[in-house]
N, C-alpha and C positions, 0 to 999 in steps of 0.2 A: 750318292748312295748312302743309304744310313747304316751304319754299322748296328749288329747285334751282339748283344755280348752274353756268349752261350757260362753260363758255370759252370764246371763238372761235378759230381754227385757227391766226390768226397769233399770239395770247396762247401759244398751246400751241407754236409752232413759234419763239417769240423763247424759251421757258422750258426747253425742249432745248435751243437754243444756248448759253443761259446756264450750265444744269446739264454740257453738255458742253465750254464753253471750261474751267469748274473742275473736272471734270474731268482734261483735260489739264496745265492747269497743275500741279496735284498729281503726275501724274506725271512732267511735268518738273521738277517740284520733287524728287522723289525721286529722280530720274536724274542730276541735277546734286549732290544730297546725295552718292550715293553715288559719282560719279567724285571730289567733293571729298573724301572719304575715301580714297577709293582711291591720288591722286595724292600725298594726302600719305602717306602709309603708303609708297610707294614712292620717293618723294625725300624721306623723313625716314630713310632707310637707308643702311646703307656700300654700296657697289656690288655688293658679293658678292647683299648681300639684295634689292638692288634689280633687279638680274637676275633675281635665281629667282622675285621678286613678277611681274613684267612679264612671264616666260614662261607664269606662269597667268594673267596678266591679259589682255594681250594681243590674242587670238581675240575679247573681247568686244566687240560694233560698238558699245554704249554707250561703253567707255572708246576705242574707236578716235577716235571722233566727239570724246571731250571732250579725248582729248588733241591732235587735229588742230583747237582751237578756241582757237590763243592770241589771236587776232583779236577773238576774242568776250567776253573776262573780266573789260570792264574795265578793263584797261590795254595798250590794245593794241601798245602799242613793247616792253615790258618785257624781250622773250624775242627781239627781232631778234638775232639772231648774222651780225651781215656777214662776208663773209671776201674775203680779198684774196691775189692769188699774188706771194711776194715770193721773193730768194732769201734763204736762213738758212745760217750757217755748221754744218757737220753736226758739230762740237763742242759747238757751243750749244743742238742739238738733243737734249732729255731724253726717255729711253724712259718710257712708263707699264707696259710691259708686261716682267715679270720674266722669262721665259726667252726666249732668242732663239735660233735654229736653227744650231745649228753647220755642217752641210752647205748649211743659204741663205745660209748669211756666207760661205762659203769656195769650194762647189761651184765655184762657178761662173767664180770667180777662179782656181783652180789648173789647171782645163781650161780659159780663155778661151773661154766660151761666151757668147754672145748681145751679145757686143762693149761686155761691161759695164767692162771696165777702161775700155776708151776712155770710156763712157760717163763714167766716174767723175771722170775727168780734162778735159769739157766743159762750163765753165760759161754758165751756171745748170744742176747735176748733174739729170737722170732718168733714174733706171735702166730698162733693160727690164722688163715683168712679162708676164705669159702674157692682159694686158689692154691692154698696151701701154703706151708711157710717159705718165707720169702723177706729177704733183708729190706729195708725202705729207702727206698729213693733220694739221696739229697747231693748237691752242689755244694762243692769247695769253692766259699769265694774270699779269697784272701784272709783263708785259715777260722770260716766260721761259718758253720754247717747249717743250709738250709735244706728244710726238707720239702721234696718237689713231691711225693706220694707219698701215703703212707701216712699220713696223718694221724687216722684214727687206730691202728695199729699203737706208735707211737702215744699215742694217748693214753689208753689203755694201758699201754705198760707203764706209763709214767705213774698215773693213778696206784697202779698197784706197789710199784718198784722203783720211784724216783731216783733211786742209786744205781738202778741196770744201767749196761753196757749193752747196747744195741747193735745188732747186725745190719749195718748201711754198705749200699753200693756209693761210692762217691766220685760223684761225675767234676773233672778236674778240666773247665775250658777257659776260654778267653770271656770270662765274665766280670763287669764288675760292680753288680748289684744280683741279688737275688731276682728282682723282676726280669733282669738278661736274660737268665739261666730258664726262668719260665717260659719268656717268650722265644728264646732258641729249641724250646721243649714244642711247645705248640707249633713251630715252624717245621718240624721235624716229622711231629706228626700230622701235620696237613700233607707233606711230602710223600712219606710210606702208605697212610688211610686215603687221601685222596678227599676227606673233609675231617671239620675237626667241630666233636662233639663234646659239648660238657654238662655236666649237672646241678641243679640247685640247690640248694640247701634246705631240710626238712628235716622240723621237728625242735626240739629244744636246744638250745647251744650252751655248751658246758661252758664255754670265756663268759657268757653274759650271765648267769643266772647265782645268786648267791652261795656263799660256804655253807651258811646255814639246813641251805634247800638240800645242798648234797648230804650232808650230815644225817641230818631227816630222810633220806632216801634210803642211802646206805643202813642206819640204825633198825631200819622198819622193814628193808627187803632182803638182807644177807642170808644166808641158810650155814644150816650146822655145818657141812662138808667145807664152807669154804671160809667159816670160823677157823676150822681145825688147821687147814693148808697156812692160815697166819699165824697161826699157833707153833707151826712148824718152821716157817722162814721168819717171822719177826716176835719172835717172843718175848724179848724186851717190851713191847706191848703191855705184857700182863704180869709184870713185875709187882704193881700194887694191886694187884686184885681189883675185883669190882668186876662190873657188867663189862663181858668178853664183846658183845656190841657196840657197845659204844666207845669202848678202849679203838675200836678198828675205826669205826665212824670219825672219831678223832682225827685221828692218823691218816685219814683219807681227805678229812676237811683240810687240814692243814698243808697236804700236797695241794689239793684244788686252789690254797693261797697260792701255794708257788706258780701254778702252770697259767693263771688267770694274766699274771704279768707279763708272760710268752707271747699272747696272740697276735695273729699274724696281723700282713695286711691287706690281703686280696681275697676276696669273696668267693666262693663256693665256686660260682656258674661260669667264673673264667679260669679255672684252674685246669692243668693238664690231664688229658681220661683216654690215653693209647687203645686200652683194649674197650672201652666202649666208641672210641672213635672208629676200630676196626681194625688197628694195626697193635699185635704185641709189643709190650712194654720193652719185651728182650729184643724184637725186634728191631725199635726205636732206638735204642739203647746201643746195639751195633753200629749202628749207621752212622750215630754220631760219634762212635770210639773212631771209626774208618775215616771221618773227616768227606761223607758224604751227602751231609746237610749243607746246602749252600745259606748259609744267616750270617755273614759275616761280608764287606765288601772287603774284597772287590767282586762283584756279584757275576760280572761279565769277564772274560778273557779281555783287555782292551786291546790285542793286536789284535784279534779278529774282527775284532768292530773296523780296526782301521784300515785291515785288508780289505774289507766288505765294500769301504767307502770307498778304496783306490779302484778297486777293480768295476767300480760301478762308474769311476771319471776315467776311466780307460788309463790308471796311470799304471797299474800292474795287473796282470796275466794271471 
């Protein structure tokens, strides 16, 4: 006689749970594999590659999810990035990004528009922007300020005020080059915008083009009004008399000596752009103070990898 062997419905209904917790596990185990590939392969790169990896990575809601998981890896302070608004002297401040806008350094200082000399000459310095004023962006990385946005801001005010004291946010993490601190930046906002967009460089670049050209620019396009505003914060200026133009022209050429020796090293089209990527800056800027950008390994939990593995050779439950 053959024996049959009847299951009962809660045998059958604990043995699907079982079969579908492993399952799942397997494919979190897989999903976790391959963000842990994916994350390194993206911060094992210079930033050029790490940009172009992250533009196609990006859209994926697996990697959005594991890189919005530094909470969850294991080591959950690892990736805190606090930041603090302090002021910094805009000497002290180093550009990461290599061309800088000849007509946003200069515009807007030779027609005194948007009352940015004044600005420049009020400390703690914010300039105007078309988002309103707003302290610049930069990373502490072992006591020496790079600025992550903000560029032309800063430029701008250097040109006019190379003595201001500038109002920075300064993002204090486990960095230790300025490129870190970019590509933790661009990891961050691939994370909250879900892609990561940037922009190229257009138009004349203030590091490349001569003192001469600025002097000539300056001397030919300044207006009375913002004679007068130099007239009023640098008036040592016009101690010998002579043409109030070129007394300024001067004085501007000879900052463009200064700031010409600053330039950065990374180009335009890979630098960090939050709210053109889609996600606010302030945003961004939380998430990494929370230590909720996963850029740092250990990228994965590794007990859960290894309960994944056991439970999948039947050696735990």
């Amino acid at each position: 006689m053959k024996r049959v062997l009847i299951l009962k419905p809660v045998i059958l209904i604990s043995m699907k749970k079982s079969l579908g917790s492993r399952i799942n596990d397997m494919k979190a185990q897989i999903l976790n594999e391959d963000f842990k590939k994916d994350a390194e392969d993206v911060m094992g790169k210079d930033l050029a590659g790490a940009v172009a990896a992250l533009k196609t990575k990006a859209s994926d809601k697996e990697f959005q999810k594991g890189a919005a998981a530094g909470q969850e890896d294991g080591a959950e302070d690892d990736e805190k990035v606090p930041s603090s608004e302090k002021p910094v002297p805009a000497t002290k401040m180093f550009p990461t990004q290599a061309e800088i806008g000849f007509g946003n350094s200069l515009d807007d200082l030779v027609a005194d528009k948007y009352e940015q000399i004044d600005n420049a000459f009020n400390t703690p310095v914010k300039m105007s922007s078309p988002s309103g004023k707003s302290p610049i962006l930069v990373a502490d990385i072992g006591g020496e300020i790079a600025i992550l946005d903000g560029h032309h801001r800063w430029s701008l005010c250097f040109m006019i005020n190379p003595d201001a004291d500038m109002s920075c946010d300064i993002l204090k993490g486990d960095f230790d080059t300025p490129e870190d601190a970019l590509k933790a930046m661009q990891f961050a906002i691939a994370a909250k915008a879900g892609k990561v967009k940037t922009k190229g460089f257009e138009g004349k670049d203030l590091m490349s083009v001569s003192t001469e050209e600025v002097v000539k620019y300056v001397e030919e396009n300044i207006v009375d009004s913002a004679i007068e505003k130099f007239k009023k914060y640098k008036p040592e200026l016009f101690e010998e008399g002579g043409d109030d133009k070129k007394a300024i022209a001067s004085y501007i050429g000879n900052t463009h000596k200064k700031i010409v020796k600053m330039k950065g090293l990374f180009t335009r089209n890979i630098m960090p752009q939050a709210d053109f990527s889609g996600a606010p800056q302030d945003t961004v800027n939380t998430a990494l103070a929370k230590g909720d950008i996963n850029f740092n390994k250990p990228y994965v939990k590794e007990s859960s990898i290894k309960e994944a593995f056991q439970r999948r050779a039947g050696i735990k439950k």
